[in-house]
C-alpha positions in Angstrom: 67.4 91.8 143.9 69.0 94.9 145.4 69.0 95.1 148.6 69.9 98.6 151.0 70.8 97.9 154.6 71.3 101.9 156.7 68.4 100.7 158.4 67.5 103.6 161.2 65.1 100.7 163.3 66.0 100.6 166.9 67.1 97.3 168.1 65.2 96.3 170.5 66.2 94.1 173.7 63.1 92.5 175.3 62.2 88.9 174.6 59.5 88.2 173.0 59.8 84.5 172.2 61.8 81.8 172.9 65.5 82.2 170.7 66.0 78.7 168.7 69.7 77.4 169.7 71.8 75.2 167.1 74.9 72.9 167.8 77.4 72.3 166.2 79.1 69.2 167.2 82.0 66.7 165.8 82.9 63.7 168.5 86.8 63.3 166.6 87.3 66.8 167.9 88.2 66.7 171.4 91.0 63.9 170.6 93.6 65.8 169.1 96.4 66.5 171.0 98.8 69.3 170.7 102.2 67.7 172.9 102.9 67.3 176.8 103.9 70.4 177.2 101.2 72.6 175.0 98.8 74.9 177.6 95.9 73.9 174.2 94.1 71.0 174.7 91.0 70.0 172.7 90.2 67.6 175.0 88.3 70.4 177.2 85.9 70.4 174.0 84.8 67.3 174.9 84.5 67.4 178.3 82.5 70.4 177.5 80.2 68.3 175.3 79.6 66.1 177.9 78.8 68.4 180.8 75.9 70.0 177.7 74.7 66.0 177.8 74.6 65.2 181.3 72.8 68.7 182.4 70.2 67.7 179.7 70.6 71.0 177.4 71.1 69.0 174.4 67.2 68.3 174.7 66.4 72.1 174.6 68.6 72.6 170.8 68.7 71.1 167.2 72.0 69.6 167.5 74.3 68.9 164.6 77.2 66.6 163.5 79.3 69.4 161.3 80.7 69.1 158.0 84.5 69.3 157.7 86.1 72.3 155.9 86.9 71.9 152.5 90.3 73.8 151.5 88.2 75.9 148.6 85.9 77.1 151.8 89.3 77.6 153.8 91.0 79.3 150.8 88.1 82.2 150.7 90.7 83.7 153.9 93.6 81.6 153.7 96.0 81.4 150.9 96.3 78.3 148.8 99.7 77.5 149.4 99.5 77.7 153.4 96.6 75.3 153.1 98.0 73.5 150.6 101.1 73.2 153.0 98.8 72.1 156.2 97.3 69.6 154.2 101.1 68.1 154.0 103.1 68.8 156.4 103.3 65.9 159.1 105.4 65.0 162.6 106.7 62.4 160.5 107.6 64.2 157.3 108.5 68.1 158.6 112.3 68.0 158.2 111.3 68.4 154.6 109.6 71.2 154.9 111.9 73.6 156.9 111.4 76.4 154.7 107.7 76.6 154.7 107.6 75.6 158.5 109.4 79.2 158.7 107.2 81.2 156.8 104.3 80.0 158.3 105.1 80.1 161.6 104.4 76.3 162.2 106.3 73.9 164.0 109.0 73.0 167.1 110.3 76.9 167.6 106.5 78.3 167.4 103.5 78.0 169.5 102.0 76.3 166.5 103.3 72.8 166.4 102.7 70.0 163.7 100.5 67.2 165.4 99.2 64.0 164.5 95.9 64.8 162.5 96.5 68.9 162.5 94.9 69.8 159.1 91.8 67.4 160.1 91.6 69.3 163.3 90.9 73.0 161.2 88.9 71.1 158.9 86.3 70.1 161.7 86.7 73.7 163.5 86.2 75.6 160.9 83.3 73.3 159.5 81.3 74.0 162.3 81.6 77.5 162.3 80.7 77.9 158.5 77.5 75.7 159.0 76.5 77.5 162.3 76.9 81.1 159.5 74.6 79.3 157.0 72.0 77.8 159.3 72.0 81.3 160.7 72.2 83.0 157.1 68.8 81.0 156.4 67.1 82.1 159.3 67.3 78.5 160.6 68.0 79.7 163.8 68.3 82.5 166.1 71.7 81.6 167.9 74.4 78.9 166.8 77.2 77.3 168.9 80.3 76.1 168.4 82.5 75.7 171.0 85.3 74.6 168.8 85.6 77.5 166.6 87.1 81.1 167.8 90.8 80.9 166.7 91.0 84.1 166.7 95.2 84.5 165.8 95.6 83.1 162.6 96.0 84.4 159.7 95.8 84.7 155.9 99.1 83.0 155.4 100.4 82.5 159.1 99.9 80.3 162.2 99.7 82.6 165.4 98.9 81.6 169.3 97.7 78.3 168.6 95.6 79.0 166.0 95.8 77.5 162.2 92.4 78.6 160.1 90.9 81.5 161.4 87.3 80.2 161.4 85.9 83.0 162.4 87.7 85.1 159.7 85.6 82.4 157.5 82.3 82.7 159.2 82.0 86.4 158.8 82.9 86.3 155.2 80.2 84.2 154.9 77.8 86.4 156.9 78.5 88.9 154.4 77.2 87.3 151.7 73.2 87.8 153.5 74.0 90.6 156.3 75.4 94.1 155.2 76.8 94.4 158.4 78.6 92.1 160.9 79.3 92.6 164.7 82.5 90.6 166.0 82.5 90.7 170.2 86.3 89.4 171.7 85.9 88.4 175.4 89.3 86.4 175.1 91.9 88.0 177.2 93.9 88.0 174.5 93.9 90.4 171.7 91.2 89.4 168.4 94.8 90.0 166.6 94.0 87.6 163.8 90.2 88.9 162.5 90.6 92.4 163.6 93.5 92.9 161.2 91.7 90.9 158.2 88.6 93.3 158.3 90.8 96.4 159.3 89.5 98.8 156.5 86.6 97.8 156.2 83.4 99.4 157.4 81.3 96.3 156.8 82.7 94.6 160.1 83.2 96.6 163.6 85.3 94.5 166.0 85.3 94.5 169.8 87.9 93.4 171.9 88.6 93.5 175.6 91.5 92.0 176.4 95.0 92.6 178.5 97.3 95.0 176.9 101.0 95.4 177.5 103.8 92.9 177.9 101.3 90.3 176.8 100.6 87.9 173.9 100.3 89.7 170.8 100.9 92.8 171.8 98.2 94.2 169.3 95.1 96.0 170.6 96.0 99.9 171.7 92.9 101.9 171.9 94.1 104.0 169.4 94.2 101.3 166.8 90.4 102.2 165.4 90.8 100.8 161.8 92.2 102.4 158.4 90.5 103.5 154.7 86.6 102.7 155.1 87.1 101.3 158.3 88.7 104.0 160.5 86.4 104.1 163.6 85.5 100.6 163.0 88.2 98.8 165.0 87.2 99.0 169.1 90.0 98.1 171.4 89.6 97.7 175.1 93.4 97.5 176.3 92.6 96.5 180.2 95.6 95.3 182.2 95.2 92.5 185.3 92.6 91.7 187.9 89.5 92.3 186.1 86.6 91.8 188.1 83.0 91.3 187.2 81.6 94.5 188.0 84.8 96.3 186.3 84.0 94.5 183.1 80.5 94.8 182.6 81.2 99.0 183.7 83.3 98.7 179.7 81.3 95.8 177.9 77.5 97.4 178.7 77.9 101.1 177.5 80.1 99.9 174.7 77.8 97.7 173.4 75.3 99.9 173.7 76.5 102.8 171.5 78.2 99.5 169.4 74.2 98.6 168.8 73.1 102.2 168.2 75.6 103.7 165.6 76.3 100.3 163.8 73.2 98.6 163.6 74.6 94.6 162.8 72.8 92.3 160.8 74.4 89.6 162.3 76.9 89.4 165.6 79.9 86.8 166.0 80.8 86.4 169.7 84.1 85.0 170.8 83.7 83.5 174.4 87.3 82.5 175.0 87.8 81.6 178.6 91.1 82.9 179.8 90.0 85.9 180.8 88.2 83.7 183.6 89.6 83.8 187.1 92.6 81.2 187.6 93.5 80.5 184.1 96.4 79.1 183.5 97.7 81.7 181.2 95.0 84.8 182.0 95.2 87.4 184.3 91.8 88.2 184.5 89.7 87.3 187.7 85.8 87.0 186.5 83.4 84.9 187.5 81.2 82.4 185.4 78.3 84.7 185.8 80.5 87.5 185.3 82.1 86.4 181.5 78.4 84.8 180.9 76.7 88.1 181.4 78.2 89.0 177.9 76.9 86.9 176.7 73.3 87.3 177.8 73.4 91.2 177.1 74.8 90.1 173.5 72.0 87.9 173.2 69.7 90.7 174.5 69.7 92.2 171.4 67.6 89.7 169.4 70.1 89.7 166.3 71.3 86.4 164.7 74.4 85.2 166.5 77.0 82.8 166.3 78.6 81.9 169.5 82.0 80.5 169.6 84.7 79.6 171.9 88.7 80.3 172.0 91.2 80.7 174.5 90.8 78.4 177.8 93.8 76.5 179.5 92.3 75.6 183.0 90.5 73.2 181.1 87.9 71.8 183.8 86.8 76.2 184.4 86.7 75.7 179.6 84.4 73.2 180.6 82.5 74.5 183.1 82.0 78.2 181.6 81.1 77.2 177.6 78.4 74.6 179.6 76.9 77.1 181.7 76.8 79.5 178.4 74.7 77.5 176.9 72.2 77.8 179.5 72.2 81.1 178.7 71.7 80.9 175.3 68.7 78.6 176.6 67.6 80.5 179.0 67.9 77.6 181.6 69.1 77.7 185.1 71.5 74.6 185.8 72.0 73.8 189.4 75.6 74.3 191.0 76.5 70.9 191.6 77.8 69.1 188.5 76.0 65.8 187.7 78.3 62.6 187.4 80.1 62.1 183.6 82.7 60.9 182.5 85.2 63.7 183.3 83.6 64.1 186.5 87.0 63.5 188.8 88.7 67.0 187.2 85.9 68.9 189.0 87.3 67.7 192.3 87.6 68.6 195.2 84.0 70.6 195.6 82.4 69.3 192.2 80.6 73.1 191.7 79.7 74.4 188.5 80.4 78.3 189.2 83.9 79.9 190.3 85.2 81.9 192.8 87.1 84.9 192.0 90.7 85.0 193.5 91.3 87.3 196.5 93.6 89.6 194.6 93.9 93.5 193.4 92.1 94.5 190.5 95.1 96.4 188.7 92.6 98.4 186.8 91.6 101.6 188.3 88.6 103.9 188.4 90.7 106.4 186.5 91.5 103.9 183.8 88.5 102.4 183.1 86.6 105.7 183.0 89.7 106.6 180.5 88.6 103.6 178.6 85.0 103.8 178.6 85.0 108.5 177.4 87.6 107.5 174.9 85.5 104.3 172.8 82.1 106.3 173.4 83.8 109.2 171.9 85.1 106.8 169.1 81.7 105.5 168.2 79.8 108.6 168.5 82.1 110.0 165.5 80.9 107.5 163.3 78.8 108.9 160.8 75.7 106.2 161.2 75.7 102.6 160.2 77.0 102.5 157.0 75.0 101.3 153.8 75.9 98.5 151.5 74.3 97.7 147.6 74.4 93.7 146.6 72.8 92.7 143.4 72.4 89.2 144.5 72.8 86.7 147.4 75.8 84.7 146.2 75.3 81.0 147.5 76.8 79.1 150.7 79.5 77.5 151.2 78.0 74.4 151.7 73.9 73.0 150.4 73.2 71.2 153.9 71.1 68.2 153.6 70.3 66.9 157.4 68.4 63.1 157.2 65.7 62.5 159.1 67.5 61.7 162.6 69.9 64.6 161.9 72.5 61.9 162.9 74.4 61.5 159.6 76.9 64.0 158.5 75.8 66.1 156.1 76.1 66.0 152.2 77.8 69.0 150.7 77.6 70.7 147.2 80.6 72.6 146.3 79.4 76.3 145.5 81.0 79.4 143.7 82.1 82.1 145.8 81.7 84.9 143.3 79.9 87.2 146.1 83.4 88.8 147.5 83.3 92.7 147.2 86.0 95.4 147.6 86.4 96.0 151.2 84.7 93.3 152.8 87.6 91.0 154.2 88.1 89.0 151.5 91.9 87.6 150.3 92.0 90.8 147.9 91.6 93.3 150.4 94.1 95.0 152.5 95.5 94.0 155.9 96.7 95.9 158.7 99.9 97.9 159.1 102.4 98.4 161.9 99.7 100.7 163.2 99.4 98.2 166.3 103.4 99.1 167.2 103.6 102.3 169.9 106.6 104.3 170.6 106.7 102.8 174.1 107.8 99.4 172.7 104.3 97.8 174.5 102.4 97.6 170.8 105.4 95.4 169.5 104.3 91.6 169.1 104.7 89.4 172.2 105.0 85.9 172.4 103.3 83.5 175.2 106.8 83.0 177.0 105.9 85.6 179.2 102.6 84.4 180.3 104.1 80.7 181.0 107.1 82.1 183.5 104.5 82.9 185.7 
């Protein structure tokens, strides 16, 4: 079938019906453990999980036990010898691999260590992820979570900022294959570095970050970074700088979004929840609010397209907790009362056991001026776009994965090995072309950081 997707509809943001939420879910994940001393802990997965159990929400979604990754699916990004090299390396054999350790950015001098069970780890992050694109691909639902995925750093042959397998990366190609155009939203408070530069010239994918810009991990993101070839225009940056409040945010994300909605038209949005730009993080700046990070999330979801909600960044891990529970009941549309029932992680929200935050008493280093700067200069950016942009497919290629759920959905799923023969020129894919030094600026502030500056504070 052919299939032409400059669709001139309006999208529309009322209600009309109930969305239908899926889960994605693997109980292994939250025990992996990157060191002592490592701000990323998976652990705030699970005690995510069980704050979605004890508040009931689980009852109100299809939840599902995820498949793990196969490195075929992972391979569709990542190159076969960096998989091939996760799927290796060891804490008990990586003096053998010093070479490769270097040119993939893994191990004791990075930020991306080698841990007991790492390549099972990206296998059941990334699994999710996909199956949340394909449930979502066969109109299975109108909104899938997984609170595992959003690695947003990695990439094609490189470990960056904790991040292995850029799932994300994965779960848009995939997205491809059905929607002619995808929507990626970045509320991390660092830079979407990793997926940004993988769909960089392509108009297919518009991506939109607001992070903190400046002497800050990576050091990617200037405003004037919009995107090369067929995707000039299509990269949004947001470069903000410390203090963000909730009313200073939502003044960027709203009209953005709007004129995001309006001139690109997405099939399909992927929207990266990472909570470090939450007030107190342990290596954030920001100072917003539950309510206030959440509030992206309900405008996102606003827009009645297909969605696929994921985490990231978080290293106050009881706040990780709290904000990706309380974002679900968004997705839900459910109001959860304030005080956290009991679970079993219930002693890290000591001392006042509350489910919503209160912002810091300190100076929102973001000014009137600049934020107005920021908002006249991505309007303008969006406005010259030339419409949303069409796309011809001959045919639907396949999933990644056949998904067979038993009757008790309980069981993990059964998987058929597909062909990916639906990658086209310009779309992402391991063929295409990747971003330049166009992220470096004469002032030196473009250049890539690393997270040592975040830590000495």
């Amino acid at each position: 079938m052919t299939t032409s997707s400059s669709a001139t509809t309006t999208l529309s943001k009322s209600s009309s019906s109930k969305q239908r939420v899926s889960y994605f879910y693997q109980p292994d994940v939250g025990h992996f453990y990157y060191g002592p001393s490592h701000p990323m802990k998976p652990h705030r997965i699970k005690m995510a999980h069980h704050l979605i159990l004890t508040y009931g929400l689980y009852r109100q979604m299809e939840c599902y036990r995820s498949h793990p990754a196969t490195p075929d699916e992972m391979s569709a990004f990542h190159s076969e010898d960096y998989i091939q090299f996760l799927g290796k390396v060891t804490p008990d054999n990586l003096r053998g691999y010093g070479n490769q350790m270097q040119k993939f950015n893994v191990g004791e001098y990075t930020d991306c260590p080698v841990f007991d069970g790492l390549y099972e780890f990206t296998q059941l992050y990334t699994g999710a992820s996909l199956d949340g694109a394909v449930k979502l691909n066969r109109g299975d639902c109108d909104i899938a979570i997984n609170w595992s995925g959003g690695l947003h750093h990695a990439k094609k042959s490189e470990a960056s900022g904790f991040c292995y397998i850029n799932d994300i990366v994965l779960a848009i190609l995939e997205l491809l294959k059905v929607h002619a155009r995808v929507l990626y939203i970045d509320i991390d408070v660092h830079h979407g570095d990793g997926v940004e530069e993988a769909f960089y010239c392509t108009d297919r994918v518009m991506t939109f970050s607001l992070h903190k810009y400046g002497d800050f991990f990576p050091g990617t993101g200037h405003i004037k970074d919009t995107g090369a070839k067929e995707g000039t225009g299509f990269s949004v940056n947001a470069p903000l700088t410390s203090g963000m409040t909730d009313e200073a945010y939502k003044r960027i994300f709203k009209p953005v979004m709007d004129k995001i909605m309006e001139v690109f038209q997405p099939g399909a949005i992927v929207l990266q929840c990472g909570a470090d730009s939450l007030t107190g993080d342990r290596l954030g700046c920001f100072n917003l609010s539950l309510k206030g990070h959440a509030e992206c999330v309900r405008y996102t979801k606003s827009f009645n397209v297909p969605t696929l909600v994921l985490g990231g960044g978080g290293y106050t891990i009881r706040n990780v907790a709290r904000c990706w529970a309380y974002e679900t009941s968004v997705c839900l549309d459910v109001d959860l009362p304030n005080e956290i029932p009991y679970n079993d992680y219930f002693e890290y929200y000591a001392p006042d056991f509350q489910l919503h935050l209160t912002p810091e008493q300190r100076e929102n280093m973001n000014t009137e001026a600049s934020l107005e700067s920021v908002r006249v200069d991505l309007l303008t950016q969006l406005m010259s776009l030339k419409g949303a942009p069409s796309v011809q497919m001959a045919e639907v290629p396949p999933d990644f994965e056949i998904i067979k759920e038993d009757a008790v959905a309980e069981k993990e799923r059964r998987s058929t090995k597909e062909d990916r023969s639906g990658e086209g020129m310009n779309d992402g894919g391991a063929e295409d072309d990747t971003r330049s030094d166009r992220g470096k600026t004469k002032d030196g502030r473009g250049e890539k950081r690393e997270h040592e500056a975040e830590l000495a504070g």
